[in-house]
N, C-alpha and C positions, 0 to 999 in steps of 0.2 A: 749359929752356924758358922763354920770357920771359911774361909777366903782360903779359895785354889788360884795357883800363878798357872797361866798360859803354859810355864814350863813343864807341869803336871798333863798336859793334855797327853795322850797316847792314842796313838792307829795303830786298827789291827792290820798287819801286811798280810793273812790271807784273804788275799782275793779267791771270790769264785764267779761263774758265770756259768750258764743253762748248755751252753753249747758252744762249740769252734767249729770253725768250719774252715778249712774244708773236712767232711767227717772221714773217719778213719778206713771207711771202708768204699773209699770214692775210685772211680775205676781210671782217672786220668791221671797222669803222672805227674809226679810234685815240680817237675821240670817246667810243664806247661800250665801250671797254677801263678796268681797272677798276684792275687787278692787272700786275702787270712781276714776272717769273722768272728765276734764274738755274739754270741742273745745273751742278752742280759735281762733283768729285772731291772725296776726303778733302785730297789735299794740297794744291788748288786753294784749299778751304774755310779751310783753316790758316793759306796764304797771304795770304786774304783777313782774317780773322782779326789775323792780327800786322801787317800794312799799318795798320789799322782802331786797333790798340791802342797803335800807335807817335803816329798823327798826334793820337789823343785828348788826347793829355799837354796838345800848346800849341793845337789850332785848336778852340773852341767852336762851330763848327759844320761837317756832311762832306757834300759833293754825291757820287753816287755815280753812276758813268754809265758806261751799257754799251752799246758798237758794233755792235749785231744786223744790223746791213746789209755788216759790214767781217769776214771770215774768215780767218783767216792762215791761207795754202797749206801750210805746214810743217805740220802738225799739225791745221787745223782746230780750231783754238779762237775765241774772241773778244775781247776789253780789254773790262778793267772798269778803270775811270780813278777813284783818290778824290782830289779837289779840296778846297779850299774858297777861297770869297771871302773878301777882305780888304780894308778901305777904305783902304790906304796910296796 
């Protein structure tokens, strides 16, 4: 069996998650919303989790952004997207 280096390791960056909240069809205004929710799964959480501890190494700082308007038909899940800016 041949030896994989650490450098071989790969994450997958789509995230997904069961729900956001606030949900899209909430009757108070996004003005006076306070708080932004994810439900997640264990393995969703994980997933999110190791995304999150891989990008920490090099980007000093992580946008986190989640599609509550966008549903994928397969499954019914949502994207959670971790970005960050960079001035290059």
């Amino acid at each position: 069996m041949p030896r994989k280096s650490p450098a071989s390791v790969m994450v997958d960056p789509n995230v997904r998650c069961d729900r956001i909240y606030p949900v899209e069809d909430t009757r108070r205004r996004i003005e006076d919303l306070r708080t932004v929710g994810f439900r997640m799964s264990r393995e969703q959480a994980v997933h999110l989790a190791r995304v999150l501890l891989a990008v920490t190494q090099d980007w000093p700082n992580i946008d986190i952004t989640g599609r509550r308007f966008e549903r994928r038909r397969s499954d019914h899940t949502y994207s959670i997207t971790v970005t960050s800016y960079t001035s290059d």
